[in-house]
LUMTI-823643 format. One record per residue: x, y, z of N, C-alpha, C, O in turn; residue in three letters. Coordinates in steps of 0.05 Angstrom, whole numbers. Example, Ala and Ser with C-alpha at 12.3 -4.5 7.8 and 13.67 -1.06 7.14 Angstrom:
     n_X     n_Y     n_Z    ca_X    ca_Y    ca_Z     c_X     c_Y     c_Z     o_X     o_Y     o_Z  lumfi
     264    -114     156     246     -90     156     264     -66     156     285     -66     169    ALA
     257     -45     142     273     -21     143     258       1     157     268      23     161    SER
END
This chain:
     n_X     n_Y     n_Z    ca_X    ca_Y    ca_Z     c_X     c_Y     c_Z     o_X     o_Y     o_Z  lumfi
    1302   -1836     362    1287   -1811     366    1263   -1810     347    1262   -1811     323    UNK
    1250   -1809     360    1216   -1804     343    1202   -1780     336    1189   -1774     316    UNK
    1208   -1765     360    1190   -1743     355    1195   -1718     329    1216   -1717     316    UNK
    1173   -1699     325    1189   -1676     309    1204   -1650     312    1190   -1631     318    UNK
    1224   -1648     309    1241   -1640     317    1234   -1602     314    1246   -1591     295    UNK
    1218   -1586     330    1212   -1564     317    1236   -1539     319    1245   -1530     340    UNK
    1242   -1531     293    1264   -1517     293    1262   -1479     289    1256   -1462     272    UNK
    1270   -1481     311    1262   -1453     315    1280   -1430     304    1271   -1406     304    UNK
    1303   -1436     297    1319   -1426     274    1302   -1415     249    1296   -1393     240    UNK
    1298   -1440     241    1285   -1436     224    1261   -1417     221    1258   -1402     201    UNK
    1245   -1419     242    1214   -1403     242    1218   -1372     254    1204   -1352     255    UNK
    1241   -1376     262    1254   -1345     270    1262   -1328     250    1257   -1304     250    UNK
    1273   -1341     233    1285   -1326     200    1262   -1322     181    1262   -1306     162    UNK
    1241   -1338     188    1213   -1332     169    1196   -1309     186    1184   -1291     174    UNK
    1197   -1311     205    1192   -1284     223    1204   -1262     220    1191   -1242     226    UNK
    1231   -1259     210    1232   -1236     209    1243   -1218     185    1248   -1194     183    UNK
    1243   -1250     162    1232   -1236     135    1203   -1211     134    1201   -1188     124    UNK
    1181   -1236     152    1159   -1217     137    1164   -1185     166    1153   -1163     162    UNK
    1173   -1188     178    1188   -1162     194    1193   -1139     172    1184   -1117     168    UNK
    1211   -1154     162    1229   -1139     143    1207   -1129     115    1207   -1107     103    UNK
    1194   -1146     112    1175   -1133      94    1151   -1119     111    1133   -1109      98    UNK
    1150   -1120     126    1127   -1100     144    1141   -1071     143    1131   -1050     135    UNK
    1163   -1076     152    1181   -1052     158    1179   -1038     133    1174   -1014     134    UNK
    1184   -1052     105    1195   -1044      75    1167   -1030      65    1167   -1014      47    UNK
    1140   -1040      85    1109   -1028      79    1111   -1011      89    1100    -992      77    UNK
    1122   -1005     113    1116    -976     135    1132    -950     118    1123    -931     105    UNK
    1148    -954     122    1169    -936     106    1159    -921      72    1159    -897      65    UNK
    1151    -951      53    1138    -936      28    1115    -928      28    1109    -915       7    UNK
    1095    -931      47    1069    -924      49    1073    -903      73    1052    -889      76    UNK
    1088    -899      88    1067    -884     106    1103    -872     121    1105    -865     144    UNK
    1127    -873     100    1151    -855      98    1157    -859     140    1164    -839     152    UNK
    1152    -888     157    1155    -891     179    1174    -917     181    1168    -940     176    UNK
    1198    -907     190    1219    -924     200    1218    -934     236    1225    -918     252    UNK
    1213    -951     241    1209    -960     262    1236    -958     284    1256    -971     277    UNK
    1237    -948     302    1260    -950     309    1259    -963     348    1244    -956     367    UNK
    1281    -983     348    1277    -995     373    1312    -980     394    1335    -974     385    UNK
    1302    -978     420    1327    -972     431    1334    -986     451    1315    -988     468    UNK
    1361    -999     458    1361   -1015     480    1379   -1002     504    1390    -981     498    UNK
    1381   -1009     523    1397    -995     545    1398   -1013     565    1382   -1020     581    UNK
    1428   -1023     559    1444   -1043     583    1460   -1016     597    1471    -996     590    UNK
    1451   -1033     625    1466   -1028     647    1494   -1040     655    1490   -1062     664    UNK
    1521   -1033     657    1534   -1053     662    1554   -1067     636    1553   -1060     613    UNK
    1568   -1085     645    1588   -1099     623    1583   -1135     625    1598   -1153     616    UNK
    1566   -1137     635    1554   -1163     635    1565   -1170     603    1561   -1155     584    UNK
    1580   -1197     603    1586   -1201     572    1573   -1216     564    1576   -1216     540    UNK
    1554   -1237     572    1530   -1237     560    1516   -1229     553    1510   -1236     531    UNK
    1496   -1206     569    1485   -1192     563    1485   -1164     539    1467   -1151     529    UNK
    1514   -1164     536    1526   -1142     510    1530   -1157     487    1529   -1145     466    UNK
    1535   -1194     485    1520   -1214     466    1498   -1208     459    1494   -1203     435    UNK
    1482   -1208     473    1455   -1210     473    1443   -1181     456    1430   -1181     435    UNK
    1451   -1161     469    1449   -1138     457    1456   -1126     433    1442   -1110     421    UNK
    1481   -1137     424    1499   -1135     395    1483   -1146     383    1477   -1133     363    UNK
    1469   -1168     384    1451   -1192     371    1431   -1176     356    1429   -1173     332    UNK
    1414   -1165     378    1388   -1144     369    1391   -1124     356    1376   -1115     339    UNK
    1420   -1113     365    1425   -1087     349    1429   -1098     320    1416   -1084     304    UNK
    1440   -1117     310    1448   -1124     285    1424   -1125     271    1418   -1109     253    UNK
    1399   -1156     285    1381   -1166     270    1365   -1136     267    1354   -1135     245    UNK
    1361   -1113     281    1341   -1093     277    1353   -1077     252    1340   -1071     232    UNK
    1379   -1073     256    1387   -1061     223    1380   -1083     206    1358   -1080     197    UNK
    1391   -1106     198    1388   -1123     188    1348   -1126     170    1341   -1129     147    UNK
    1333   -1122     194    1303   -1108     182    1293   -1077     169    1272   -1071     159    UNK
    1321   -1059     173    1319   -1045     159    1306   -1022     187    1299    -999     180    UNK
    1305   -1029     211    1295   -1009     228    1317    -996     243    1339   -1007     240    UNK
    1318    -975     258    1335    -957     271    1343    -972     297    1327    -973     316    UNK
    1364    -981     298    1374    -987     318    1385    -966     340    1404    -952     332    UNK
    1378    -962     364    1394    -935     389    1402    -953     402    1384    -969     408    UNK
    1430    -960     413    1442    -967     441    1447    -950     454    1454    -927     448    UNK
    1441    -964     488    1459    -941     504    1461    -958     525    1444    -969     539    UNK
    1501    -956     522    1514    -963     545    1513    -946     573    1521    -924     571    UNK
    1501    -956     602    1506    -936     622    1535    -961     636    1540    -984     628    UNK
    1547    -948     653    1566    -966     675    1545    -973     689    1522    -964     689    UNK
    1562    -997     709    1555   -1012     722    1549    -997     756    1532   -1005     772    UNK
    1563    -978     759    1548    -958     774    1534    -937     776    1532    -921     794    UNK
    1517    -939     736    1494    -919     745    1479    -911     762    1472    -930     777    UNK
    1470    -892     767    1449    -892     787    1416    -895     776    1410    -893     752    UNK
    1399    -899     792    1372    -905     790    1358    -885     769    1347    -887     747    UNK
    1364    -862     790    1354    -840     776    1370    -836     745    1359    -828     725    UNK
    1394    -841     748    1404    -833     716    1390    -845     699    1383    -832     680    UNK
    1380    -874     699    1372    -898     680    1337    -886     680    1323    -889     660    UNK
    1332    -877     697    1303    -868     700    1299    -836     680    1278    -824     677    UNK
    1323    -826     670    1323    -814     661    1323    -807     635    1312    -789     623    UNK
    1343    -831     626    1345    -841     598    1323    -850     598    1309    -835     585    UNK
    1309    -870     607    1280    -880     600    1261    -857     595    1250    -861     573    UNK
    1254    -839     606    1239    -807     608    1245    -798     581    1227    -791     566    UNK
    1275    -796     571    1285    -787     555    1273    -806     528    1259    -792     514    UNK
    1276    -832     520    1269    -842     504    1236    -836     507    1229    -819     491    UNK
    1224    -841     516    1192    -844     518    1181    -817     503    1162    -816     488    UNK
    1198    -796     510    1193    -775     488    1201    -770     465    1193    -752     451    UNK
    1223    -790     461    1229    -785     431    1218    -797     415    1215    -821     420    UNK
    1207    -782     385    1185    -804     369    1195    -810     355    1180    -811     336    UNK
    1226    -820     344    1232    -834     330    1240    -856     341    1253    -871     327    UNK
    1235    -863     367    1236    -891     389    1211    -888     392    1196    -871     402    UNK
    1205    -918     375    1181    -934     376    1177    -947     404    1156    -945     418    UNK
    1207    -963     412    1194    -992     423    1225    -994     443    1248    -997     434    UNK
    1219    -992     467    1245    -987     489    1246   -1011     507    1228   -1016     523    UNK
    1278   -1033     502    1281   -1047     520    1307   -1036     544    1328   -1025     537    UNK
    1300   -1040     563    1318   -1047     582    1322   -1069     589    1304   -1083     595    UNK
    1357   -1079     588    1371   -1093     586    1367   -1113     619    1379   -1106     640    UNK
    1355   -1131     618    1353   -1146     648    1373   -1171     649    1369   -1188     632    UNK
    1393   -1174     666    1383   -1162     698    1391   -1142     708    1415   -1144     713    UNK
    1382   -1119     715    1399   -1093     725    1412   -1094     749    1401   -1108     766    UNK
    1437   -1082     758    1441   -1081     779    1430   -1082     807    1408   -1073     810    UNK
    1441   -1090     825    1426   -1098     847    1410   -1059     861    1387   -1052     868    UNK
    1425   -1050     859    1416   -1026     877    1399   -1011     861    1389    -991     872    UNK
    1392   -1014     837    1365   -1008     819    1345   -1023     816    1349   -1044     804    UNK
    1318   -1018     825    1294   -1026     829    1280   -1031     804    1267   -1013     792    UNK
    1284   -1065     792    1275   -1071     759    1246   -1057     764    1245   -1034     755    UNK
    1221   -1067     778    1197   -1057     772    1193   -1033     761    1181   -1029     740    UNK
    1209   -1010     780    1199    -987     776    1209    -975     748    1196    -959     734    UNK
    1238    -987     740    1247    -978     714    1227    -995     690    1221    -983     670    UNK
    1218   -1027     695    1198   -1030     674    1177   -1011     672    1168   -1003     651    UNK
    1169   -1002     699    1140    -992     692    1143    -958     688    1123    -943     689    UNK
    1171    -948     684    1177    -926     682    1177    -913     646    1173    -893     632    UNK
    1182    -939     647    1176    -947     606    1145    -934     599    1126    -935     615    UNK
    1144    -921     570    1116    -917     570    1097    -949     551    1102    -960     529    UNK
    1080    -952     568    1073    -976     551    1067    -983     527    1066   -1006     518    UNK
    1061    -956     513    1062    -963     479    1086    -971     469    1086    -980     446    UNK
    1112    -971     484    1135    -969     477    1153    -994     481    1173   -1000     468    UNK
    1138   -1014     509    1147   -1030     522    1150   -1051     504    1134   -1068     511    UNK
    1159   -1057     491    1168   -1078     470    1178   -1108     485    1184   -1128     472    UNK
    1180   -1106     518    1185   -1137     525    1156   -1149     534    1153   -1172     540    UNK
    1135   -1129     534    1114   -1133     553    1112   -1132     572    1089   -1139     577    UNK
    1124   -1125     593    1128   -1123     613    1121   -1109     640    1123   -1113     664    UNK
    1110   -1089     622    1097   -1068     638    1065   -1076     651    1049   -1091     640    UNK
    1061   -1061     678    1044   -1076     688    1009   -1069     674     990   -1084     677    UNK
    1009   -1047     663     987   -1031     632     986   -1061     626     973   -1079     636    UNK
    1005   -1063     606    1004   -1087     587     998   -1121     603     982   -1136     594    UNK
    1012   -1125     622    1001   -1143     633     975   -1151     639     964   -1173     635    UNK
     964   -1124     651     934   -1123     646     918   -1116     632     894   -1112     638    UNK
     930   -1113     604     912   -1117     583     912   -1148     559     898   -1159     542    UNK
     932   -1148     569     937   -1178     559     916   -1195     583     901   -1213     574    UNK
     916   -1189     604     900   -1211     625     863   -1214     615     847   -1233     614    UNK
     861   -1179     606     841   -1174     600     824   -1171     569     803   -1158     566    UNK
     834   -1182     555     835   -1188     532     835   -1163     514     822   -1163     494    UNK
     851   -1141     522     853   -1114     506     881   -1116     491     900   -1132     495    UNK
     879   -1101     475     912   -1105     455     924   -1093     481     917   -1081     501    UNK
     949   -1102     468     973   -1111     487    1003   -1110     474    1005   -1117     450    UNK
    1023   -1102     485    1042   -1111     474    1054   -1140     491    1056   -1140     516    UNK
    1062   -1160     477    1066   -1191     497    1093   -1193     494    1110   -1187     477    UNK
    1094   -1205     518    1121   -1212     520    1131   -1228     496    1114   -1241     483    UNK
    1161   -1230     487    1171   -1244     470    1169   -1270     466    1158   -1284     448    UNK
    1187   -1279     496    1187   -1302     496    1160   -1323     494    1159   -1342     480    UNK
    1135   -1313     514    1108   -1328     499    1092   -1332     482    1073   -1347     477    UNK
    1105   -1310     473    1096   -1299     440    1101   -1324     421    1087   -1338     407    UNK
    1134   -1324     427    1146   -1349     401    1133   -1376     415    1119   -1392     402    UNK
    1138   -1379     437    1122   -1403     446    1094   -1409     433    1088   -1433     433    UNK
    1081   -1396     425    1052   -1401     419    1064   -1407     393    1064   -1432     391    UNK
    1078   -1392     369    1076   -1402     352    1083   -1428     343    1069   -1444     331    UNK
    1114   -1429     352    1121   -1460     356    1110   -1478     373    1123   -1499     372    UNK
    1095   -1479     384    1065   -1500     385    1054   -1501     361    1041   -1521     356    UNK
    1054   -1483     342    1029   -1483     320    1046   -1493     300    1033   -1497     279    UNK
    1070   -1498     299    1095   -1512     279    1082   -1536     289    1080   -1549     268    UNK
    1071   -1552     311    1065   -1572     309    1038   -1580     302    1033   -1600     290    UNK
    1021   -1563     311     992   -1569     322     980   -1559     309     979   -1540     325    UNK
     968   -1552     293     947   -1522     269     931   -1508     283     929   -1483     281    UNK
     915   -1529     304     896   -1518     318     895   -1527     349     889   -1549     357    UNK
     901   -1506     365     903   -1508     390     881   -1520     405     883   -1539     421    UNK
     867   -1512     403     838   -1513     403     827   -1536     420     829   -1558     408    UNK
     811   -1537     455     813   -1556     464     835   -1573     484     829   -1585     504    UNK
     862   -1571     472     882   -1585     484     891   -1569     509     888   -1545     516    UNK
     904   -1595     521     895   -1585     551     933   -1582     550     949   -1599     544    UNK
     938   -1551     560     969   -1544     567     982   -1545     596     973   -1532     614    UNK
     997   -1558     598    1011   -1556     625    1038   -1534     624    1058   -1540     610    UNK
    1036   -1509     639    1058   -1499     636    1075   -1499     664    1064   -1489     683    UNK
    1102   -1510     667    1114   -1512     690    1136   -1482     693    1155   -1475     678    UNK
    1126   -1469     717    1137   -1447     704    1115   -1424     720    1091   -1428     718    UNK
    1124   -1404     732    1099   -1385     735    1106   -1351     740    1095   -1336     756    UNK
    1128   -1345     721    1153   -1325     719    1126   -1302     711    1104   -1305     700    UNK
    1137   -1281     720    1108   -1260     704    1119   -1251     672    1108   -1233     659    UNK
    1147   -1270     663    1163   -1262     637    1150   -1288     628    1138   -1281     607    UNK
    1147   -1307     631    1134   -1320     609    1116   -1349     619    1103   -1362     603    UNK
    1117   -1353     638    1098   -1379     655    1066   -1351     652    1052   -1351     632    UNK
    1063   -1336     669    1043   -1320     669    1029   -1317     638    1010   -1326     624    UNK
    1046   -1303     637    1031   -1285     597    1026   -1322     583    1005   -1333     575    UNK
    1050   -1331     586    1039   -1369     571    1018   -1370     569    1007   -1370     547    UNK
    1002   -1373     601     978   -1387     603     957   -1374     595     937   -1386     589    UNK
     957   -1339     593     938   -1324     581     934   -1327     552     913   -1331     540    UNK
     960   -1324     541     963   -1340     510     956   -1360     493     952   -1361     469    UNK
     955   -1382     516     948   -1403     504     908   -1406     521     893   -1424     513    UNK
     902   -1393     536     871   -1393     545     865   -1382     515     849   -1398     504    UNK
     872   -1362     501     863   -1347     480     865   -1368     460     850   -1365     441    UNK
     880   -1387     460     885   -1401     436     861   -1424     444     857   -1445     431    UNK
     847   -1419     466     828   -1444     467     830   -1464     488     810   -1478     491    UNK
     850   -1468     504     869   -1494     506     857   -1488     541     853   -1466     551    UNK
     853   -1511     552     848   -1516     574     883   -1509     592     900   -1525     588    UNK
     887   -1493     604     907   -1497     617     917   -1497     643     904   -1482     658    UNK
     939   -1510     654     950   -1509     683     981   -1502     677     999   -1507     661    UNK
     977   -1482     708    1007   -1467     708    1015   -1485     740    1005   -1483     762    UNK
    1034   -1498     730    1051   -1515     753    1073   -1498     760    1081   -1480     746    UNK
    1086   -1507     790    1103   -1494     800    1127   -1514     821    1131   -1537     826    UNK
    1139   -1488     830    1159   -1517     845    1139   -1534     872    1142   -1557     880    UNK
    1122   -1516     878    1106   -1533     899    1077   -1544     893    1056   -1543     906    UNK
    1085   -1556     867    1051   -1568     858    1059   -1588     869    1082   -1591     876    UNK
    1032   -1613     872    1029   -1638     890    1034   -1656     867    1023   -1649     847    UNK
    1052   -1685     866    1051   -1696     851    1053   -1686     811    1040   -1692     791    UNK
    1077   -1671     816    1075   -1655     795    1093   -1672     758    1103   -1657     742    UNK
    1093   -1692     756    1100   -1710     737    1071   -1719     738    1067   -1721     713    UNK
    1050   -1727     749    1029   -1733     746    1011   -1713     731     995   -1715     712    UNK
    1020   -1693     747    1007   -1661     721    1017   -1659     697    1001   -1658     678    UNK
    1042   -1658     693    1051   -1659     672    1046   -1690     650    1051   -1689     626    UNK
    1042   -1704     657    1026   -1724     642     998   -1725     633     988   -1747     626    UNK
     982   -1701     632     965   -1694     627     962   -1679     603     940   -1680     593    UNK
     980   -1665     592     992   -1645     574     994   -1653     545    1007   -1674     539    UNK
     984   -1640     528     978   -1647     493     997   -1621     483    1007   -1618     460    UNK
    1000   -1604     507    1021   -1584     505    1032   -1581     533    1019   -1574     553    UNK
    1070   -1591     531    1076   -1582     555    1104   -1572     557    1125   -1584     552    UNK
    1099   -1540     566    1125   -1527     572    1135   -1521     597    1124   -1518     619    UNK
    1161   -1521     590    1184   -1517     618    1189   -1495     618    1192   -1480     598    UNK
    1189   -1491     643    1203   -1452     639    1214   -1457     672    1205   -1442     688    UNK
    1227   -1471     678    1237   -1472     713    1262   -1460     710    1263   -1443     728    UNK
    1281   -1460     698    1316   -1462     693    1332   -1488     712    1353   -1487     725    UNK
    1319   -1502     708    1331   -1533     729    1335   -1546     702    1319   -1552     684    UNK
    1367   -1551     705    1375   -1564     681    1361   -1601     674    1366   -1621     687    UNK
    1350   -1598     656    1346   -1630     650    1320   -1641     671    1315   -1665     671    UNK
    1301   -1618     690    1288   -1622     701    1263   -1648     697    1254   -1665     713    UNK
    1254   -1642     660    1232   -1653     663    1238   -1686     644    1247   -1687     622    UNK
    1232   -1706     660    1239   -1731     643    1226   -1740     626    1208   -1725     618    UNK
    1228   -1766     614    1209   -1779     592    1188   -1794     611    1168   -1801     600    UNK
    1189   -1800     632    1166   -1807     638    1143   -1787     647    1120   -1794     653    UNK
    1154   -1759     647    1129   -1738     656    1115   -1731     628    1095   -1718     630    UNK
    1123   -1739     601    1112   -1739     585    1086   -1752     572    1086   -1776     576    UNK
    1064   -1743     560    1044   -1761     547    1056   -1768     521    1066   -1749     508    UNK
    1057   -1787     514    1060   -1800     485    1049   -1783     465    1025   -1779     461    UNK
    1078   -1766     447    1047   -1757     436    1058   -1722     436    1068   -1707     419    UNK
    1052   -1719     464    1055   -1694     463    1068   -1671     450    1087   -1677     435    UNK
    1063   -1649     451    1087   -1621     442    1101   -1609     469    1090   -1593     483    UNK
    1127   -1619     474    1146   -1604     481    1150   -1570     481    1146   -1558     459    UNK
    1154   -1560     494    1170   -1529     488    1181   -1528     515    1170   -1524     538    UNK
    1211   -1533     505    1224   -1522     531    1240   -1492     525    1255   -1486     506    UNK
    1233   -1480     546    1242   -1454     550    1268   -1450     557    1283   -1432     548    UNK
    1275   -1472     576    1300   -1465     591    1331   -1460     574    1334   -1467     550    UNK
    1345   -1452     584    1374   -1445     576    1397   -1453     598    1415   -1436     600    UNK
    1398   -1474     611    1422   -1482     633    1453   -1482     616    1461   -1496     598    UNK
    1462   -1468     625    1490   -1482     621    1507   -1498     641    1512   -1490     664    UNK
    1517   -1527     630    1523   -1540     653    1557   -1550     641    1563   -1549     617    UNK
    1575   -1559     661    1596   -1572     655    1598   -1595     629    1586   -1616     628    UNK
    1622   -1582     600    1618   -1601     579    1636   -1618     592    1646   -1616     615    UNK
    1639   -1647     560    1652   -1671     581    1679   -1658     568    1697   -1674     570    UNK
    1684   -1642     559    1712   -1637     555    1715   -1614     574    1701   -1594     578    UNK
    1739   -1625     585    1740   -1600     616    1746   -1576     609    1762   -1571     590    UNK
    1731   -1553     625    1741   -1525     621    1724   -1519     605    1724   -1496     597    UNK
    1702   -1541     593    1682   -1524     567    1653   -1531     579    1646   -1548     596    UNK
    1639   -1514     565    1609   -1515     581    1593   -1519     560    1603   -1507     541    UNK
    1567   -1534     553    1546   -1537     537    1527   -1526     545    1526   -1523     570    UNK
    1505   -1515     529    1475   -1508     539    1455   -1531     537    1455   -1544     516    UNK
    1436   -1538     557    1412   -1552     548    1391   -1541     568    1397   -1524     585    UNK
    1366   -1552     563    1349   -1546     580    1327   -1558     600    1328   -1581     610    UNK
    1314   -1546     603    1291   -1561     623    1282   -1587     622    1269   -1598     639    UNK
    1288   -1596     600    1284   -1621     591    1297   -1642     585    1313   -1635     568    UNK
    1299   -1662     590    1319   -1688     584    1314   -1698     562    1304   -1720     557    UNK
    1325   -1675     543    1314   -1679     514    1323   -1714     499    1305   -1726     488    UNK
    1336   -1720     500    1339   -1747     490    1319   -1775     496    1311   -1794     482    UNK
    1316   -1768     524    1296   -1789     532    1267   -1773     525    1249   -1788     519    UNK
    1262   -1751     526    1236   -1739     520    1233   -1738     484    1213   -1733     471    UNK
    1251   -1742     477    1246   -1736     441    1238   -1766     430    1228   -1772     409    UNK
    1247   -1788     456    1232   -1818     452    1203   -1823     452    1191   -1842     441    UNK
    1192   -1802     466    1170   -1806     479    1141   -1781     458    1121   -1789     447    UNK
    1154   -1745     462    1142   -1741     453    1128   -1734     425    1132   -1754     411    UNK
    1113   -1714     410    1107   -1720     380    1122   -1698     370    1126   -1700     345    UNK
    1130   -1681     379    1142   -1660     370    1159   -1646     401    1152   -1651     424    UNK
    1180   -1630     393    1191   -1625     413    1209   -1594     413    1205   -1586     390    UNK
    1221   -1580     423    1239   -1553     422    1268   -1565     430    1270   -1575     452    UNK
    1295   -1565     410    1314   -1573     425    1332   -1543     434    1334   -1522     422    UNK
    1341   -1551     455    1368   -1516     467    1385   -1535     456    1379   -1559     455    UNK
    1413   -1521     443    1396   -1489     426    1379   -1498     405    1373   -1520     397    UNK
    1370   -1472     397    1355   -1485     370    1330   -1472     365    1322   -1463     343    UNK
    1317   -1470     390    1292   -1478     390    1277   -1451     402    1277   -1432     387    UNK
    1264   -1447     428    1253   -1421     434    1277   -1393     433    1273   -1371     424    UNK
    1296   -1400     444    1317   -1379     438    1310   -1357     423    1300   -1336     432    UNK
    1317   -1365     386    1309   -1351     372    1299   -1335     360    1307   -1317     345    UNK
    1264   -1346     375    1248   -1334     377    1242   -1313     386    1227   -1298     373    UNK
    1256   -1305     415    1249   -1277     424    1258   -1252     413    1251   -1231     423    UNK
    1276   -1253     389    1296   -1234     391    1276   -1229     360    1275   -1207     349    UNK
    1259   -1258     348    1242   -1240     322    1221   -1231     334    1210   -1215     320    UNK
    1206   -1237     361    1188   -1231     377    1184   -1194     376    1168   -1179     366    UNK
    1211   -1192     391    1219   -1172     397    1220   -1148     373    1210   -1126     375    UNK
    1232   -1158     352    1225   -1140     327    1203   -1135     314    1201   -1118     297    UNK
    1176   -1157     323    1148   -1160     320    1136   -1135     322    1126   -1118     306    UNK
    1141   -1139     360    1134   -1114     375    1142   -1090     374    1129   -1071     384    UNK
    1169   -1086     356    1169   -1061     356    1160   -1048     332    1154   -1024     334    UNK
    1158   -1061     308    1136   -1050     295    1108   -1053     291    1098   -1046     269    UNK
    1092   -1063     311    1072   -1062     319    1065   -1032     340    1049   -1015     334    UNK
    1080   -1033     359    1086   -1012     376    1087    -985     363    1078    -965     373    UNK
    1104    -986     331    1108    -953     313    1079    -956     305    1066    -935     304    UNK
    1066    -978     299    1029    -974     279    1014    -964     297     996    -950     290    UNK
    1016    -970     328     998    -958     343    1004    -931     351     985    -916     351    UNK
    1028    -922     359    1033    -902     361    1025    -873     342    1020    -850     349    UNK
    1028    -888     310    1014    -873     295     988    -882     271     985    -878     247    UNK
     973    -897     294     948    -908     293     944    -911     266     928    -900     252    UNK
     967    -935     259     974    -952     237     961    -977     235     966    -988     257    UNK
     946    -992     219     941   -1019     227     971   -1041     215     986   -1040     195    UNK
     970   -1058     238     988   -1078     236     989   -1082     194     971   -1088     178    UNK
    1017   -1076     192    1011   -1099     164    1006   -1121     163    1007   -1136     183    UNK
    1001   -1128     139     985   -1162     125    1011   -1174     139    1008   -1188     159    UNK
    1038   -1169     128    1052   -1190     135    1057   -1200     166    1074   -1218     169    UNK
    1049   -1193     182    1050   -1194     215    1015   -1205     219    1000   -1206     238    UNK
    1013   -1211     197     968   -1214     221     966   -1234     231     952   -1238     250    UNK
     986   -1258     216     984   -1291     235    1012   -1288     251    1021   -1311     252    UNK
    1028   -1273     261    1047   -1269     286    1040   -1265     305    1056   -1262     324    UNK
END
């Protein structure tokens, strides 16, 4: 194995130190506790992983954590309600809803039911188009950490030409606006690009975001390159009855090939969940037309 191994553990815990000291600024200067609230639908037990996770790391920064459990047969309007309900409370900064929601609830209308100062996944279609349009924005998580961990390898983006495989409006989309800003010549590939290992050999930055386990090989690689794989598959371990995670990438043969790389786990994971704590105290400074602290200005 050659390449460098970028560890997103790691750059996630330095993330949300200076969190924690942004937060430790808001509070003694300006007596403002940030507070984020989440709302799963359902008993999805991953997803209440996932959720316990956030709830912890947001106390853990010292900010107000709100859950709220609804059942799995809420109705539309109830969840549209609680959302109404948070958007007016001002000690909720920054409001996620818990995805994927149930089938007979309409995700769009509950993202965009969110108020967008508030929208802490990015998601909302305001923010989409101000991110498209180069107005502050709140960004999605996940492309958020992606940019940075490119910059664990690269200092300066600047120029390099990105291939992102992937064209999700959660993180293939916002990617390529992210990294235009960072400079970077880029292409958003998809399942029906022509000759698409040929595209992807073009790439000085190249991320996966498909969920096709082990999709991208060492020969779609340039020598050289920065890796970021997005993906999260879980597939059959070789001990029966147990399952491993990896991702979009055939990381062993690709960590031969490229200069730096993201391993699952490890690697973008991480990231979203300090992403996410980014945005929500970014989200309390604008709301009370706070400037970002020092410790968040290169996040």
């Amino acid at each position: 194995m050659s390449a460098q191994i970028i560890d997103g553990k790691a750059l996630a815990a330095r993330v949300l130190d200076k969190v924690s000291e942004a937060v430790e600024e808001l509070k003694r200067k300006h007596g403002l506790t940030p507070g984020l609230a989440v709302v799963l639908v359902g008993d999805d037990p991953a997803s209440r992983v996932y959720v316990r996770a956030k709830g912890r790391r947001t106390t853990e920064a010292g900010m107000k954590s709100l859950e709220y459990l609804m059942p799995a047969d809420a109705t539309e309007d109830e969840l549209l309600a609680r959302v109404r309900a948070l958007n007016e409370n001002p000690d909720v900064h920054g409001i996620l809803v818990q995805l994927p929601l149930p089938g007979h609830i309409d995700t769009e209308k509950v993202i965009n039911a969110i108020a967008p100062d508030k929208d802490v996944d990015g998601f909302h279609v305001i923010n989409a188009g101000r991110l498209m349009t180069g107005q502050k924005a709140l960004v999605p998580c996940t492309p958020r950490g992606c940019v940075l961990l490119a910059r664990q390898a690269r200092d300066d983006l600047t120029g390099l030409e990105a291939v992102i495989i992937g064209r999700s409006n959660i993180v293939g989309k916002p990617l390529g606006q992210l990294l235009l800003n960072e400079n970077c010549t880029v292409t958003i590939a998809h399942s029906r690009t022509r000759d698409l290992p040929d595209v992807a050999r073009r790439a000085d930055i190249l991320v996966a975001a498909v969920g096709r386990p082990r999709m991208v090989k060492a020969d779609w690689i340039k020598p050289g390159a920065t890796v970021i794989d997005v993906g999260i598959n879980r597939i059959p371990a070789e001990e029966e009855g147990k399952t491993r995670l990896v991702g979009d990438v055939d990381f062993a043969g690709a960590a031969e090939v490229a200069g730096a790389i993201t391993p699952v786990p490890g690697g973008v994971g991480p990231m979203t969940i300090a992403m996410l704590l980014r945005n929500a105290v970014e989200a309390a400074c604008m709301q009370n037309s706070l400037p970002l602290p020092k410790a968040l200005a290169d996040i």
